[in-house]
DRENLUM-956993 format. One record per residue (C-alpha): chain; residue in one letter; x, y, z; residue number from 0. Coordinates in steps of 0.1 Angstrom, whole numbers, plus 5000, padded with zeros to 4 digits. Example, Ala and Ser with C-alpha at 12.3 -4.5 7.8 and 13.67 -1.06 7.14 Angstrom:
residues 2
['A','A',[5123,4955,5078],0];
['A','S',[5137,4989,5071],1];
***
This chain:
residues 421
['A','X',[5853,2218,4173],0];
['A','X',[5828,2239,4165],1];
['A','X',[5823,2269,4142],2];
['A','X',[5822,2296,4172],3];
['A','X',[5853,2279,4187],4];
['A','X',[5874,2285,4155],5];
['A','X',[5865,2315,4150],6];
['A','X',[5874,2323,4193],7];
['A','X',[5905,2304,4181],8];
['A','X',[5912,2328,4156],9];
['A','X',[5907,2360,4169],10];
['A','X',[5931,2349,4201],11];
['A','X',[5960,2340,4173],12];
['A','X',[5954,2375,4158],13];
['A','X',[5949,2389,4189],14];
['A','X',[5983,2375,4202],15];
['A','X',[6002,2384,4164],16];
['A','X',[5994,2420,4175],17];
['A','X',[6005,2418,4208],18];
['A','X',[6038,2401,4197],19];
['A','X',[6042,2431,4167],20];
['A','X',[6042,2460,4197],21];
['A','X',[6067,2440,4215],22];
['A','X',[6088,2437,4187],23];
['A','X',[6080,2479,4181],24];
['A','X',[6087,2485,4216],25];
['A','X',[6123,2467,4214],26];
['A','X',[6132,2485,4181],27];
['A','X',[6122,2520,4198],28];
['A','X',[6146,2512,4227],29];
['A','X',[6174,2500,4207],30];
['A','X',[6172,2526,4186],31];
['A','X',[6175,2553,4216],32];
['A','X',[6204,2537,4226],33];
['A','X',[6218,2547,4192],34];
['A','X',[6234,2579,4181],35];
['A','X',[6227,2595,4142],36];
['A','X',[6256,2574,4131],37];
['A','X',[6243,2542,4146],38];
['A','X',[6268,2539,4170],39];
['A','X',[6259,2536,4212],40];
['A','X',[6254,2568,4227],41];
['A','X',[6275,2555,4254],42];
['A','X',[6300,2527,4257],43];
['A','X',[6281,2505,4282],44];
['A','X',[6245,2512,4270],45];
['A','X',[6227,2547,4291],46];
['A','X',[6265,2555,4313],47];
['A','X',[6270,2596,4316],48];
['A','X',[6232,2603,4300],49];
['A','X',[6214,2618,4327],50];
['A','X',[6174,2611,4332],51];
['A','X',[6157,2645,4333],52];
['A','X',[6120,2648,4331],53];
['A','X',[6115,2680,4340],54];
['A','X',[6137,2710,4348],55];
['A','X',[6144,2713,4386],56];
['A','X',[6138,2752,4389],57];
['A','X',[6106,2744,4371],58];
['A','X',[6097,2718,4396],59];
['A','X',[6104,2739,4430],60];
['A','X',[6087,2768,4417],61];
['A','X',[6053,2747,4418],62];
['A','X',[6060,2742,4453],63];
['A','X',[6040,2770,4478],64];
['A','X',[6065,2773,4508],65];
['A','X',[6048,2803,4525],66];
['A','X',[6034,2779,4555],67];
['A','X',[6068,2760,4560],68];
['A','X',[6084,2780,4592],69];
['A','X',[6113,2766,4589],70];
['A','X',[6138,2763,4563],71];
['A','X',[6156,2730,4573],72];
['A','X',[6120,2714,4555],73];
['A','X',[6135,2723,4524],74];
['A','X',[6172,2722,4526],75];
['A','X',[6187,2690,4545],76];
['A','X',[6216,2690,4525],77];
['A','X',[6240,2711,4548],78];
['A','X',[6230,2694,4581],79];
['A','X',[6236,2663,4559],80];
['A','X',[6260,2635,4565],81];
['A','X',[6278,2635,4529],82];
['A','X',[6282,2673,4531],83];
['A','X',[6297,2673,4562],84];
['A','X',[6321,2643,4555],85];
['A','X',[6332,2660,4522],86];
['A','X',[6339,2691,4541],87];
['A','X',[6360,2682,4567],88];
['A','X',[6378,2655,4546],89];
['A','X',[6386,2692,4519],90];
['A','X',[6398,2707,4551],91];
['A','X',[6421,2681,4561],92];
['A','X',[6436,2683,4527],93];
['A','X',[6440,2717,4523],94];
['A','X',[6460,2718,4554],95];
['A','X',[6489,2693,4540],96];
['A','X',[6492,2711,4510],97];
['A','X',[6504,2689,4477],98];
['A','X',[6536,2700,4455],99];
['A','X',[6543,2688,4422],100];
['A','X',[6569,2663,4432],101];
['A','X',[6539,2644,4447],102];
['A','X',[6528,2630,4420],103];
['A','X',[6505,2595,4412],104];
['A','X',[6528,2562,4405],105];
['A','X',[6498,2545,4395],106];
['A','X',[6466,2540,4380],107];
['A','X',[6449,2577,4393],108];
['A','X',[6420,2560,4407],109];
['A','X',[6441,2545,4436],110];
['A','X',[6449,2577,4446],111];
['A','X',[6435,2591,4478],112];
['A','X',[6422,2623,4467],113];
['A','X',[6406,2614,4435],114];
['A','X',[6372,2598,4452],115];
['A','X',[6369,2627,4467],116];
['A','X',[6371,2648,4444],117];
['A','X',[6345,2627,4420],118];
['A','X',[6321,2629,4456],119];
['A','X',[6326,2670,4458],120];
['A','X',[6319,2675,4420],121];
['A','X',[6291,2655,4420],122];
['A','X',[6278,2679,4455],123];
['A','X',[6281,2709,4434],124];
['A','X',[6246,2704,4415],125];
['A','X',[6228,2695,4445],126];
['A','X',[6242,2724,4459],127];
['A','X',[6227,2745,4431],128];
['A','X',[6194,2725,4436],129];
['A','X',[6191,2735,4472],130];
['A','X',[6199,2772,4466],131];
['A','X',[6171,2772,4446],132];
['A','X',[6146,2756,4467],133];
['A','X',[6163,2784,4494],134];
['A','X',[6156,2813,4474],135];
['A','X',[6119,2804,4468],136];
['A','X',[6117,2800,4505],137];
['A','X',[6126,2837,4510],138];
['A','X',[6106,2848,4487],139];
['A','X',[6073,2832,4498],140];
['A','X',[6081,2847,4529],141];
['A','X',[6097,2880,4524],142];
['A','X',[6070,2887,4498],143];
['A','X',[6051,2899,4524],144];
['A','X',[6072,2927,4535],145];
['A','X',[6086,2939,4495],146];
['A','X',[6066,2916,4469],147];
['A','X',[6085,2936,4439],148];
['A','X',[6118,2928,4452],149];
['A','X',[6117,2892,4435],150];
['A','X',[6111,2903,4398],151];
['A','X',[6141,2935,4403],152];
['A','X',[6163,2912,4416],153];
['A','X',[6168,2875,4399],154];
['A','X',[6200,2864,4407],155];
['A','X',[6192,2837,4439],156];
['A','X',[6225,2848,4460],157];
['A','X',[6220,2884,4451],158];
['A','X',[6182,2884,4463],159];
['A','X',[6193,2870,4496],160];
['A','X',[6217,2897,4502],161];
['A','X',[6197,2921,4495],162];
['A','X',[6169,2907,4520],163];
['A','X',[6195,2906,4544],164];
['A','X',[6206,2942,4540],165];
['A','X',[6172,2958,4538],166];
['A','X',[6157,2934,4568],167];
['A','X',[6131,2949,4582],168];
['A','X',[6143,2986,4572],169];
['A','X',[6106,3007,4553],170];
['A','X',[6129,3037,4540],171];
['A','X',[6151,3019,4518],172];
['A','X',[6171,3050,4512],173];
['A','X',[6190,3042,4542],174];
['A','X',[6201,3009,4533],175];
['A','X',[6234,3009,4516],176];
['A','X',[6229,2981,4484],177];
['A','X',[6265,2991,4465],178];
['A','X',[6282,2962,4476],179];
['A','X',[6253,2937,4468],180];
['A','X',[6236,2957,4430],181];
['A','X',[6246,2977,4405],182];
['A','X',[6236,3009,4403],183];
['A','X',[6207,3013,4380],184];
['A','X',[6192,2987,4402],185];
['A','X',[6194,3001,4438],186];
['A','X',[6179,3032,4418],187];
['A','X',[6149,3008,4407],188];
['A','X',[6149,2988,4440],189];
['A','X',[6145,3024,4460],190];
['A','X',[6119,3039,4437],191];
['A','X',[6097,3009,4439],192];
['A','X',[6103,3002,4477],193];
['A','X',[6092,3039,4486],194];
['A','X',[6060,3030,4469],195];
['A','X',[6057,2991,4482],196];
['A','X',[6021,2976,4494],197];
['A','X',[6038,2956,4519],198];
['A','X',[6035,2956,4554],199];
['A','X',[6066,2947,4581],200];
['A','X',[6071,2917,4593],201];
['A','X',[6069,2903,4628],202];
['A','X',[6098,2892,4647],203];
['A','X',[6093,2855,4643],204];
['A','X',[6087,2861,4602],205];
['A','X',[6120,2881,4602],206];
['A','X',[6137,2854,4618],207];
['A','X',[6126,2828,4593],208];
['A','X',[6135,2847,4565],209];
['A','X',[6171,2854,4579],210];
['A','X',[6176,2826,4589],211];
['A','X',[6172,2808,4549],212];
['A','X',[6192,2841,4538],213];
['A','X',[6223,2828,4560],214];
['A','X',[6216,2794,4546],215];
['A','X',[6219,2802,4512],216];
['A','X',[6247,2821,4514],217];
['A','X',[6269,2793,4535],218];
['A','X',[6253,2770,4508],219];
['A','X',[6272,2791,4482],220];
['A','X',[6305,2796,4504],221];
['A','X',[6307,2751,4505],222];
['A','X',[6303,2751,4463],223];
['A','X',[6336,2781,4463],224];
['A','X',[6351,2756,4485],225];
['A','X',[6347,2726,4469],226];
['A','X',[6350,2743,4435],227];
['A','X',[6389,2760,4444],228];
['A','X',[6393,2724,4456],229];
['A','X',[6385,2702,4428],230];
['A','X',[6405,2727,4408],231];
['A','X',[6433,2726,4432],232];
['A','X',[6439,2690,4427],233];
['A','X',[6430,2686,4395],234];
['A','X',[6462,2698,4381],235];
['A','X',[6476,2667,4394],236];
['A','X',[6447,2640,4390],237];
['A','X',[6446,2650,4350],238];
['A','X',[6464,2682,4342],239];
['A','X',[6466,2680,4305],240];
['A','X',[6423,2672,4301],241];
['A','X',[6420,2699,4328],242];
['A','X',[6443,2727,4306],243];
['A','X',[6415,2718,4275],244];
['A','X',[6381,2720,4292],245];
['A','X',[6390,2732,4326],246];
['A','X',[6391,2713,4364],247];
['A','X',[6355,2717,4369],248];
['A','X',[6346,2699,4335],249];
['A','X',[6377,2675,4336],250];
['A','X',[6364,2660,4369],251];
['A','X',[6324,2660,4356],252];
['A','X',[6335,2635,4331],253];
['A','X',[6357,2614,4351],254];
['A','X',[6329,2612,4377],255];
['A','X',[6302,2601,4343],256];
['A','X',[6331,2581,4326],257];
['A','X',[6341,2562,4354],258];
['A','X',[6375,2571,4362],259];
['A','X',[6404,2582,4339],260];
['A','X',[6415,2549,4329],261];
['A','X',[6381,2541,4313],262];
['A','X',[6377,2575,4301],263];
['A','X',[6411,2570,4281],264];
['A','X',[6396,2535,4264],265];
['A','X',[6363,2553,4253],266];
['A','X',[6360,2566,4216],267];
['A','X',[6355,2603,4210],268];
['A','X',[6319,2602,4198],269];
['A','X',[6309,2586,4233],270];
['A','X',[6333,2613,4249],271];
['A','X',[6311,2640,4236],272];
['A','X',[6279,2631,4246],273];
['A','X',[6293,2623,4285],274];
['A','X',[6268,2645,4308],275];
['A','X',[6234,2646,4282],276];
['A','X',[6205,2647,4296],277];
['A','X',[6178,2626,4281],278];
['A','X',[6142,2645,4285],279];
['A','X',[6112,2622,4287],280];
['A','X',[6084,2629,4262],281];
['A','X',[6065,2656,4276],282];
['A','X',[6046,2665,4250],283];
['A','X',[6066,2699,4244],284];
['A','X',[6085,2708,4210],285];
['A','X',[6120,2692,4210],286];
['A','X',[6125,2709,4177],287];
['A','X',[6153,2735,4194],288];
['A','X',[6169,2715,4217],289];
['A','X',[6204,2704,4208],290];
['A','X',[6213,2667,4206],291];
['A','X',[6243,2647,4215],292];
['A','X',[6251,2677,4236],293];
['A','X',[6272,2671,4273],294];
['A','X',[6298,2684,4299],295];
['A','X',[6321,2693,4267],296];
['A','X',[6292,2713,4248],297];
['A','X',[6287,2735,4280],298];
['A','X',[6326,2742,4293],299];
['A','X',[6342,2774,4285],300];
['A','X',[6357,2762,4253],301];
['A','X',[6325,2759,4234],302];
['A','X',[6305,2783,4254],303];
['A','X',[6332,2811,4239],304];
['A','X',[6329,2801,4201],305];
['A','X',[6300,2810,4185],306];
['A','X',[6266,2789,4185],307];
['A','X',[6265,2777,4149],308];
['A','X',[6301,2766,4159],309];
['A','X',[6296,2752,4190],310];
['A','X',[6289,2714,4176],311];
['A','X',[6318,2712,4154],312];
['A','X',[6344,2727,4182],313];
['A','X',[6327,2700,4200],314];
['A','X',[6337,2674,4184],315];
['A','X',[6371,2686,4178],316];
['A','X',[6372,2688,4218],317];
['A','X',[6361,2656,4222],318];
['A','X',[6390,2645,4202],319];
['A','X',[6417,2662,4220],320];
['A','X',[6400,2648,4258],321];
['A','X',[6406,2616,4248],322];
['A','X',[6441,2621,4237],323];
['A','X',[6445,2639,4269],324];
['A','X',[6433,2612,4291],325];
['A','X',[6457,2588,4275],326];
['A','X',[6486,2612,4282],327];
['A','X',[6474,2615,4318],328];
['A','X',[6467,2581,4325],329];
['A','X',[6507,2569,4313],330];
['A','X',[6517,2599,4333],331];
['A','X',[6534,2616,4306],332];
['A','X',[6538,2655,4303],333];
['A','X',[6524,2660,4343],334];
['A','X',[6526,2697,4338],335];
['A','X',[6504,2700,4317],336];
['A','X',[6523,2715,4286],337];
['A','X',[6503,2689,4258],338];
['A','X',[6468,2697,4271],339];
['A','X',[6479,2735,4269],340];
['A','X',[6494,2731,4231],341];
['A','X',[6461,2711,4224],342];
['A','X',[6438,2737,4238],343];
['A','X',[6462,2764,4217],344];
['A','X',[6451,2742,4186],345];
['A','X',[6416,2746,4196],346];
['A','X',[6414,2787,4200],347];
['A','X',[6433,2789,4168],348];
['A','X',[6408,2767,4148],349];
['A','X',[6378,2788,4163],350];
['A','X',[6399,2817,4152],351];
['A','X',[6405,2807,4114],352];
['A','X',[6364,2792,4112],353];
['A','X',[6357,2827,4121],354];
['A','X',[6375,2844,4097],355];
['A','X',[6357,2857,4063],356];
['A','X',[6365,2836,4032],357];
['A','X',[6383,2853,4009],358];
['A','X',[6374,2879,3987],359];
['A','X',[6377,2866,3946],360];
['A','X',[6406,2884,3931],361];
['A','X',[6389,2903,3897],362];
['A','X',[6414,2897,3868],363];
['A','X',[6424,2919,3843],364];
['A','X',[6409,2913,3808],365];
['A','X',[6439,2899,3784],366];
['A','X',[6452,2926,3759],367];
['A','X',[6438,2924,3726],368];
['A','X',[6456,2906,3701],369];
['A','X',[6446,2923,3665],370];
['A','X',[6472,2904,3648],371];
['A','X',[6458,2877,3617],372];
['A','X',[6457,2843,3632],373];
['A','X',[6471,2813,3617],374];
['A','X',[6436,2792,3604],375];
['A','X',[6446,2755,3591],376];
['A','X',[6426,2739,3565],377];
['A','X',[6402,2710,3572],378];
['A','X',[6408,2674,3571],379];
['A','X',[6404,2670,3531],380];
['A','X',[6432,2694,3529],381];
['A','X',[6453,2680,3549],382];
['A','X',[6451,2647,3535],383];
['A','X',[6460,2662,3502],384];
['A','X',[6489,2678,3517],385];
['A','X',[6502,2643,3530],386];
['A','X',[6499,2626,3496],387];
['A','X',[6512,2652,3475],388];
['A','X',[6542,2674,3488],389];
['A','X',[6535,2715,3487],390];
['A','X',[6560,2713,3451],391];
['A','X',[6534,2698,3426],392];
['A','X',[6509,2722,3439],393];
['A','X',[6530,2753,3430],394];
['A','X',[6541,2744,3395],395];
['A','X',[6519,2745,3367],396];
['A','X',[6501,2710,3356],397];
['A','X',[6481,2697,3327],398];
['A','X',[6459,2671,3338],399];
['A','X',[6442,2645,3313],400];
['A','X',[6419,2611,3324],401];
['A','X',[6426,2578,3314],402];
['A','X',[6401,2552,3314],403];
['A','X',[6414,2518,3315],404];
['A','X',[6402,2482,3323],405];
['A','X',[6409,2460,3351],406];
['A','X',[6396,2430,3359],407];
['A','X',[6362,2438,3344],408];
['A','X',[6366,2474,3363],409];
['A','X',[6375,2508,3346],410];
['A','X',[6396,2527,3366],411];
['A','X',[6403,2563,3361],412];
['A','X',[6440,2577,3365],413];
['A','X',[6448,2613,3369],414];
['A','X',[6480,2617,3350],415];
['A','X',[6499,2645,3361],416];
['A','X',[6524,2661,3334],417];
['A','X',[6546,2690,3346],418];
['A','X',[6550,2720,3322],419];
['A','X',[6581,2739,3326],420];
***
């Protein structure tokens, strides 16, 4: 072999140490994002209940231009859809044999016939969210023509479609009665501003467009009240002691991300916590104020309600109490619910005592002074006199004389001690 082929040789072995080095970094990074600060999994099997998000869905539809779409089915297919439709009818059926208390599950709760269904019509609620968003920037786009302020008065995406339908096609805004749809200080901003409007009106077949998204979104948000009285409905009998801590809407978010009660009762309650986090990709934005290990728990009622430097801490104290609550539910123990309410009754009064100021430091009064001589004792000489010779040969008078004699090569001296009467 020759010189240049050893040194080929060599720069392929480096070259393939290198490669072999950001395989190795690669395989760390991953494992250690399936980790949580305490080195535990973030989930129980690996990525389960952590949501893939790389960028917000509100952000993402308003990119999209829909003024040239003349028809809003482009952009919503999820009421026409098949799932919808299925879930709907199968909510109605069940609503019309209503279900007592007496009915309640012999067995493992994910044999029962309602609880896929309810998982399926949780699940529907966020797209049902999405949609009305991609909805409401379909009116705008269009209705922007006729009243272009209307979208920055109004934000709510329901509310703005009401109001579009009420005005229509209406120029003197006075006349259009908003009371039932804005408050007050509003309709006085919305009437103002619409007197002095740039826009023009709208054609028949532009008005028809536009209406036709505004009944969309509104029978959009009439299917989420349905599904959302239903899954709380049924969920008083599916898991009534989780639902009495975090509520039915949350209780059957994390049975949907956990899997079903049964495995939601075997996972630990740091896994519990994070069920529902959203994992954002790196997108080269600051990460510095977004809150970690947060999921369905972090944004029910019971956190939302304590205060923020709180919210983490009543977390994981929620967390806690779920998973005792899943347990109860699954063996089918206290089916009204009376544990999850004395668990959540813990809760509030924990928030309630962590809110509380610490108490104040009580000022003590300064001892009285004590002017009386104190009793000082001598130091250690003197007490080792006192020991050899008792207080009597101190208080008589003595006469002391040395004597010198010789011991053993040695002179000692003796005190002799002669008592004088």
């Amino acid at each position: 072999m020759s010189l240049a082929d050893e040194l080929q040789a060599d720069l392929d072995l480096l070259e393939g140490g290198e490669e072999d080095q950001e395989e190795d970094q690669q395989q760390e990074n991953a494992d250690d994002s399936l980790m949580d600060e305490d080195g535990q999994p973030a989930e129980g099997d690996g990525m389960q209940g952590i949501e893939e998000e790389e960028e917000p869905e509100k952000d993402r539809i308003e990119k999209i231009e829909m003024g040239g779409l003349d028809d809003v089915k482009k952009v919503s297919k999820l009421m026409q859809g098949r799932p919808m439709q299925e879930v709907l009818k199968k909510i109605a059926f069940y609503k019309s044999s209503p279900r007592d208390s007496t009915q309640a599950v012999g067995g493992p709760v994910e044999e029962d016939p309602e609880y896929k269904l309810i998982v399926q019509a949780n699940s529907l609620t966020v797209d049902i969210d999405t949609e009305i968003l991609a909805v409401h920037k379909f009116i705008r786009d269009h209705y922007n023509q006729k009243f272009p302020e209307l979208e920055s008065l109004v934000l709510n995406p329901l509310d703005y479609a009401r109001a579009v339908k009420a005005i229509g096609e209406e120029m003197d805004i006075t006349r259009v009665d908003l009371r039932p749809i804005l408050p007050s200080a509003t309709i006085m901003v919305v009437t103002v501003t619409g007197s002095t409007t740039n826009g023009r009106v709208l054609t028949n077949r532009e008005w028809q467009i536009t209406e036709e998204a505004c009944d969309l979104a509104l029978e959009l948000d009439g299917a989420r009240r349905t599904i959302i009285d239903y899954v709380e409905s049924r969920m008083s009998f599916i898991a009534p002691n989780l639902s009495q801590i975090v509520g039915s809407a949350t209780a059957a978010k994390m049975l949907g991300a956990a899997g079903g009660l049964t495995a939601l009762s075997k996972m630990p309650a740091c896994n519990v916590q994070v069920l529902g986090a959203s994992k954002r990709a790196a997108t080269g934005f600051s990460n510095a104020t977004a809150k970690r290990h947060t999921g369905y728990i972090y944004h029910s009622e019971v956190c939302t309600r304590a205060p923020v430097d709180l919210r983490m801490k009543i977390q994981r104290m929620a967390a806690a109490k779920c998973v005792l609550a899943a347990r109860i539910d699954r063996a089918h123990e206290a089916m009204d619910g009376s544990m999850g309410h004395k668990m959540r009754e813990e809760i509030d009064h924990k928030i309630e005592k962590l809110q509380e100021a610490p108490p104040s430091k009580t000022v003590k009064a300064l001892p009285a002074p004590d002017d009386a001589p104190k009793k000082r004792r001598g130091g250690r000489r003197c007490v080792g006199w006192l020991e050899i010779f008792p207080l009597i040969y101190f208080s008589a008078p003595l006469c002391v004389c040395v004597v010198t004699l010789p011991i053993k090569g040695f002179y000692a001296k003796i005190f002799a001690f002669t008592f004088t009467s």
